[in-house]
C-alpha positions in Angstrom: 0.0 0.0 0.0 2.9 2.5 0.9 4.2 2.3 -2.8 1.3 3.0 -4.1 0.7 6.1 -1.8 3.8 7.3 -3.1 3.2 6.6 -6.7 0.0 8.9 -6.1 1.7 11.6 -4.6 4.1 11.7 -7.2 1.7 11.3 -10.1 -0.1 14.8 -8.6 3.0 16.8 -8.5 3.6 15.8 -11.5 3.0 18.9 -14.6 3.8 19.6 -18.0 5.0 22.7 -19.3 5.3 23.9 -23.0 8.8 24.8 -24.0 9.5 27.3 -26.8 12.7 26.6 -28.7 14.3 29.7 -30.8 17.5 29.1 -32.9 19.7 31.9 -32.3 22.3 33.9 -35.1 25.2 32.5 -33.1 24.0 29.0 -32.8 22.5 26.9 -30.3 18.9 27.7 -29.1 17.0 30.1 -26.4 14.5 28.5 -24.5 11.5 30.1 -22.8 8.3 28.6 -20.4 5.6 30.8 -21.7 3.4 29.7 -18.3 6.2 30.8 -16.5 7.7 33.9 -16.6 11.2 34.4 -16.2 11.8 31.0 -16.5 14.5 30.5 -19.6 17.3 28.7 -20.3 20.0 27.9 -23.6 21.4 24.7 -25.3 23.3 23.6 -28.6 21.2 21.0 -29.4 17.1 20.3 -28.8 18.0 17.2 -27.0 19.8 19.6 -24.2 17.4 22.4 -24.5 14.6 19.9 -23.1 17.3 18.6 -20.3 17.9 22.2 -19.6 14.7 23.3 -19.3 13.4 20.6 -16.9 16.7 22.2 -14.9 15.1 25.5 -15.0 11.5 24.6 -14.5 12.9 22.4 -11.7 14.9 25.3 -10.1 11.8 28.3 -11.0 9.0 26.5 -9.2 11.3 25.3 -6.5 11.7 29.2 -5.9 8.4 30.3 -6.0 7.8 27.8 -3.5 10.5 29.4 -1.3 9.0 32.6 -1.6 5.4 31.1 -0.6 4.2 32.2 -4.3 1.7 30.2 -6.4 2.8 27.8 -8.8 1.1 28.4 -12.1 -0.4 26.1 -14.1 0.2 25.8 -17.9 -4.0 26.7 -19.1 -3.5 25.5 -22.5 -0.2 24.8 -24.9 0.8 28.3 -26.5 -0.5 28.9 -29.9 2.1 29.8 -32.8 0.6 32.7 -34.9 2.4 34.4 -38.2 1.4 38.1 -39.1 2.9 40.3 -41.6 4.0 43.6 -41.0 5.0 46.6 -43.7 8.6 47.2 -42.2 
């Protein structure tokens, strides 16, 4: 019974998080948590930008919860959208 208690427990603090992965002129990528602000992070290659960004994610909600601030939930996955401009 006491694995499955903890199997439960785990399974609710469990949340997913929509990453957005930029290429940048330099190389590598910029990574950013829509659903949570001032969360980024930066890798060479996608495989490390989703390594890094648990990291972050990890290390962001892990201070909100220091500072007794609510933990925001992702509401729905962020939408991609193109406009054109005259520039």
């Amino acid at each position: 019974m006491m694995n499955f208690d903890l199997s439960y427990v785990r399974m609710r603090l469990m949340r997913t998080y929509t990453i957005v992965v930029e290429p940048e002129e330099g190389g590598g990528y910029f990574v950013t948590v829509p659903a949570l602000p001032g969360c980024f992070t930066r890798g060479n290659t996608l495989e490390e930008c989703q390594r890094r960004a648990i990291e972050a994610i990890e290390v962001h909600i892990a201070g909100l919860r220091a500072d007794g601030e609510t933990v925001p939930l992702e509401v729905g996955a962020p939408q991609l959208l193109a406009v054109t401009v005259a520039a």
